[in-house]
C-alpha positions in Angstrom: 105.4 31.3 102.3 107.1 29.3 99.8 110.8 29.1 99.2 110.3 30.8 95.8 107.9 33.8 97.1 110.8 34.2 100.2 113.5 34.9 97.7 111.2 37.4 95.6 110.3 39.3 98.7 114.2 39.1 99.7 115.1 40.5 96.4 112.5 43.2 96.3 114.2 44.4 100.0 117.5 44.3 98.1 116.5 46.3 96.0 114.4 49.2 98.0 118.1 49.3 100.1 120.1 49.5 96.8 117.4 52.4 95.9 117.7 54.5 98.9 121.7 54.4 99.1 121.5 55.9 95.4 119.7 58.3 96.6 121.9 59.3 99.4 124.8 59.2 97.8 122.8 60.8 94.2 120.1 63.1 95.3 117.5 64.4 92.5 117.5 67.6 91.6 113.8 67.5 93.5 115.3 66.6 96.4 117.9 69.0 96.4 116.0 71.9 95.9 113.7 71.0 98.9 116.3 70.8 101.1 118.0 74.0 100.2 114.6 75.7 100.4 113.7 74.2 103.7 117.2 75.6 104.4 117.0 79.0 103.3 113.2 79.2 105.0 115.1 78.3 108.8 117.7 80.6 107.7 114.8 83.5 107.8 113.1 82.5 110.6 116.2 82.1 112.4 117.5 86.2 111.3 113.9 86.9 112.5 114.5 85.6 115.7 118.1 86.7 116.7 117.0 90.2 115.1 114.1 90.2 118.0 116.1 88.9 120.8 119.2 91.4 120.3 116.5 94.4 120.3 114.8 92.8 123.1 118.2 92.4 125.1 119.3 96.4 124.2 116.2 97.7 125.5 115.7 96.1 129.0 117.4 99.0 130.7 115.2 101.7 129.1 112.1 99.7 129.2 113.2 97.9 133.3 113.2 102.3 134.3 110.4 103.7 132.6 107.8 100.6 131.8 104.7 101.2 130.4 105.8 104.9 130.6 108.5 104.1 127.6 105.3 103.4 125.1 102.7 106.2 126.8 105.5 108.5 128.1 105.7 112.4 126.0 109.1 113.6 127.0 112.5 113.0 125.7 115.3 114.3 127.9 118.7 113.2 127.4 120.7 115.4 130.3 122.2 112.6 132.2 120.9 112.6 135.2 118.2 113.8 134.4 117.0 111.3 131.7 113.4 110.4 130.5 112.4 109.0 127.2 108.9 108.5 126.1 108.2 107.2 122.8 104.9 108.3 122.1 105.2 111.3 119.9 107.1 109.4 117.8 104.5 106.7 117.3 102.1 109.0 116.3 104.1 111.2 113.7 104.8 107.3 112.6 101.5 106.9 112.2 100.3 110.1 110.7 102.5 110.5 108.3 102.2 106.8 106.8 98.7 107.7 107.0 98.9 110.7 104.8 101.3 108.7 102.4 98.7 106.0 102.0 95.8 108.0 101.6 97.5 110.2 99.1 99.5 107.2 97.4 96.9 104.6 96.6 94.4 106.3 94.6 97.3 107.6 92.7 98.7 104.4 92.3 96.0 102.6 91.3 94.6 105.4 88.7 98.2 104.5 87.3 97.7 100.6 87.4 94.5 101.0 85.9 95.5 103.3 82.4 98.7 100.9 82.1 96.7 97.3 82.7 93.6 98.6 81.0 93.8 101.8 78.8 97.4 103.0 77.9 98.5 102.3 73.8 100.7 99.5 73.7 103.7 101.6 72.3 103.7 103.6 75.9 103.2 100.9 78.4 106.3 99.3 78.8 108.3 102.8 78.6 106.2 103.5 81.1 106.4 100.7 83.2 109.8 100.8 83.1 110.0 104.5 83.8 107.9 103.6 87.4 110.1 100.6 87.9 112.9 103.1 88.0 111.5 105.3 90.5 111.1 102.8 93.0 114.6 102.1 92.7 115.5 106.0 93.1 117.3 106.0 97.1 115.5 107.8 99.9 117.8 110.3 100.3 117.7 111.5 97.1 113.9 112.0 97.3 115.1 114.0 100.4 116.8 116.5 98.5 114.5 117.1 95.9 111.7 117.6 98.3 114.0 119.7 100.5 115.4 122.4 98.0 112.3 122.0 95.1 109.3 120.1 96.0 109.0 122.3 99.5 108.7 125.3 98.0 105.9 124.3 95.6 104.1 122.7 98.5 104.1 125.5 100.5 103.2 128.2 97.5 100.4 125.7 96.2 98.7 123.9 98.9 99.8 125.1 102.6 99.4 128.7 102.1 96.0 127.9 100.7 95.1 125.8 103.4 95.8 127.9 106.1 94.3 130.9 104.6 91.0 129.1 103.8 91.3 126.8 106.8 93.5 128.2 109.5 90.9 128.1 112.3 90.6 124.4 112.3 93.2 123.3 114.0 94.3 120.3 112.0 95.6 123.3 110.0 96.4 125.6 112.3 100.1 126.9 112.3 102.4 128.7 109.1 103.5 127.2 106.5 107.4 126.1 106.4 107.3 123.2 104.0 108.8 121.3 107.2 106.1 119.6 108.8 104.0 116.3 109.1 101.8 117.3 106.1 105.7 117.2 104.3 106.5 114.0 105.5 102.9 112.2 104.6 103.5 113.8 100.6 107.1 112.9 100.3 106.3 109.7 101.7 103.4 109.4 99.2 105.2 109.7 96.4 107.8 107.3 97.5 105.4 104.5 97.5 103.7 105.0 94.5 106.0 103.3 92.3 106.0 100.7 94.3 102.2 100.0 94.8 101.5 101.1 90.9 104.2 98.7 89.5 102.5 95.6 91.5 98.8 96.5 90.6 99.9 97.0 87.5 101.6 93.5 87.4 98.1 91.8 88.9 95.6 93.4 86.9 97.5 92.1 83.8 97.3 88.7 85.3 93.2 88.8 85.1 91.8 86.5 83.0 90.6 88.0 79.7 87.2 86.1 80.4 86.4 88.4 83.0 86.2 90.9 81.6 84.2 89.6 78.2 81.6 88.3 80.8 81.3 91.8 81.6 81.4 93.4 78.3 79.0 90.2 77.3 76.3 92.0 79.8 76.6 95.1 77.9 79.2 96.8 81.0 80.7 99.9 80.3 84.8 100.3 80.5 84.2 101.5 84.1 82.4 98.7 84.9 84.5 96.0 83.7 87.7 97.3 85.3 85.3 98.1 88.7 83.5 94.2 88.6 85.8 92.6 86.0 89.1 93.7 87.2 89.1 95.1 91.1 87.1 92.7 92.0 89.2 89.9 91.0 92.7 91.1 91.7 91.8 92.8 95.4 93.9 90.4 97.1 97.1 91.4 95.5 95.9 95.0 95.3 95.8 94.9 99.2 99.3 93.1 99.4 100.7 95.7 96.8 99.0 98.5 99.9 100.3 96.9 102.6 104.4 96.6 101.2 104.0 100.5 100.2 102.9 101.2 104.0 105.8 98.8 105.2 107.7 101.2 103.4 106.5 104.3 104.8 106.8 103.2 108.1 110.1 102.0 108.0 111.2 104.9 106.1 114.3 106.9 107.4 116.7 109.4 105.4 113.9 111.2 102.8 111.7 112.1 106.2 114.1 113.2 108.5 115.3 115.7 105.9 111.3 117.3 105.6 109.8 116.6 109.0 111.5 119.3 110.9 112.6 117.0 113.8 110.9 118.0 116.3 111.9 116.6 120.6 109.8 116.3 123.6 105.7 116.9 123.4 106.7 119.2 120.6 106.6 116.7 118.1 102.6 115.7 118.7 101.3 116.0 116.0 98.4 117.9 116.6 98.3 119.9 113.0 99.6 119.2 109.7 101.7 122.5 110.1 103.5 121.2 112.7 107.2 120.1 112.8 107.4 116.7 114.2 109.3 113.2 114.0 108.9 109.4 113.3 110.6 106.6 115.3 113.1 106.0 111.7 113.8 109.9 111.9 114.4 109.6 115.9 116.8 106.8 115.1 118.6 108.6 112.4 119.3 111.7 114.2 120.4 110.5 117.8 121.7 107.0 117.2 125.5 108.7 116.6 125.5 110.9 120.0 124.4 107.8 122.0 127.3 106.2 124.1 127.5 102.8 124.1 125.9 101.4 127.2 124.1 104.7 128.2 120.3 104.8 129.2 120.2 107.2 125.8 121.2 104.2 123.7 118.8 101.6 125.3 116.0 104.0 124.9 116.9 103.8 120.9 117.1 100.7 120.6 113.7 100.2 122.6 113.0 102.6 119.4 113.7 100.4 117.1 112.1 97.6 118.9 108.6 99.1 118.9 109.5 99.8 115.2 110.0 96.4 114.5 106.9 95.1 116.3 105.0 98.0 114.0 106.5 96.1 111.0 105.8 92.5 112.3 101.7 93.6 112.9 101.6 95.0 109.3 102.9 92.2 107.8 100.7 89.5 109.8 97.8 91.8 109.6 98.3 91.7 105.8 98.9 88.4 105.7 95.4 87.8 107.5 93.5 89.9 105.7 94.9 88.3 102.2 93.5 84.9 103.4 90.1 86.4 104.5 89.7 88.0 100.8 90.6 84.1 99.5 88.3 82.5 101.5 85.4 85.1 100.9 86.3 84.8 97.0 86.5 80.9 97.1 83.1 80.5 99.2 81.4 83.1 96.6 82.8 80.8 94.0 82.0 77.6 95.7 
């Protein structure tokens, strides 16, 4: 190497130093978001993690006595002395009633999606948007009341006495009408999610491309058709998301139920018919956590509650999560 190349190359060290100490001691603004994103990410992750390990710690005692029987188990007895807690009822009236909500809620929702991303006059859809933004907004408890002291009664008059006049001998509606029952929970549940999964449809079906659907108009589709292949089709992925946060919601949902369920303890609270009084694992929390004592059996079994709760919320969201990336991969090998 030559004298002249070896100052050049000494130079062009120089000056790769001088460049990273500026940048050090002056970040760019690129470089200073990814850091504080990076942050804020471990900052999640980490909450995740403590949240899991305190829930995990609560509920050794209840789950180290009962086992496997905690998850299976029917009964819920909290004499001391005589204690047994089984979770299982719960998990199902869980189940069943964010069932009912879903299956009511998103052929609602997306009916609404639909007239305001396809159909509705431009001088009502944003006062209507807006109005349905609201409502998702609206607390829980105050959809409690309302279905307590006005919706019950219309439920009852309109679609319970009906039912179990018509259908009384099956005996997924076998029991009387109280307006305080599973089939309670699943509709005040139902409507508490619709805002939620109309506003996001709403939001993603706007977000089509016009060019799909003047392909299909281009092939001589009716309105039907083009929202069905043009517009379904293209936004299922975030249709599904938009299905999946309104069931995280109903499952997680706490003060609006427990007010409408009837609360039911023990084997009681099975929900073997709609007519039935019964309880979810938010509505078990909400009503006992208060008479717990603090290191009693009764407050590790609540806490093993909540655990199982959270584990339901964990499986929606990575089962959502996977199913979202199968619907991309389909679409982008169709396309491909």
């Amino acid at each position: 190497m030559s004298v002249t190349e070896e100052i050049l190359a000494k130079e062009s060290h120089k000056q790769a130093r001088l460049s990273q100490l500026r940048r050090l001691v002056h970040p760019s603004t690129d470089e200073v978001f990814e850091v504080l994103s990076t942050v804020i990410a471990c900052v999640v992750i980490a909450i995740l993690v403590l949240m899991a390990a305190v829930l995990i710690r609560g509920s050794i005692p209840a789950l180290s006595n009962f086992g496997v029987g905690f998850v299976t188990g029917f009964d819920w007895n909290t004499i001391i002395g005589q204690e047994t807690y089984g979770v299982l009822p719960y998990i199902l009236g869980t189940l069943v009633t964010s069932g009912i909500g879903i299956a009511i809620g998103i052929p609602v929702s997306l009916g609404i999606a639909i007239f305001l991303a396809e159909m509705a006059p431009n001088s009502i859809r944003a006062p209507l948007s807006q109005v349905i933004e609201l409502l998702a907004a609206v607390p829980s408890v105050v959809y409690g009341f309302w279905a307590l002291f006005v919706l019950r009664f219309w439920i009852i008059s309109y679609v319970e006495t009906p039912l179990s006049s018509s259908l009384g001998s099956v005996p997924l509606f076998h029991g009387s009408p109280l307006g305080l029952d599973i089939m309670m929970g699943g509709i005040i549940l139902a409507i508490m999610i619709i805002p939620t999964i109309s506003a996001v449809s709403k939001e993603v079906m706007m977000a089509v491309p016009s060019s799909q659907r003047e392909a299909a108009y281009s092939i001589g589709a009716t309105r039907w058709e083009v929202v069905r292949m043009g517009v379904l089709s293209y936004s299922r992925s975030g249709i599904f998301g938009a299905a999946i946060l309104g069931l995280g919601r109903a499952v997680g949902e706490t003060m609006a139920i427990t007010m409408v369920i009837g609360n039911a303890i023990g084997p009681s609270a099975i929900p073997t018919s709609l007519f039935k009084t019964g309880q979810t694992m938010a509505s078990l929390l909400a009503n006992e956590f208060n008479e717990a004592e603090a290191g009693s059996l009764h407050l590790s079994a609540l806490v093993g509650v909540a655990l199982v709760l959270f584990v339901f919320a964990l499986l929606i969201n990575v089962f959502a999560q996977l199913m979202v990336w199968k619907v991309l991969k389909v679409k982008a090998g169709a396309v491909d």
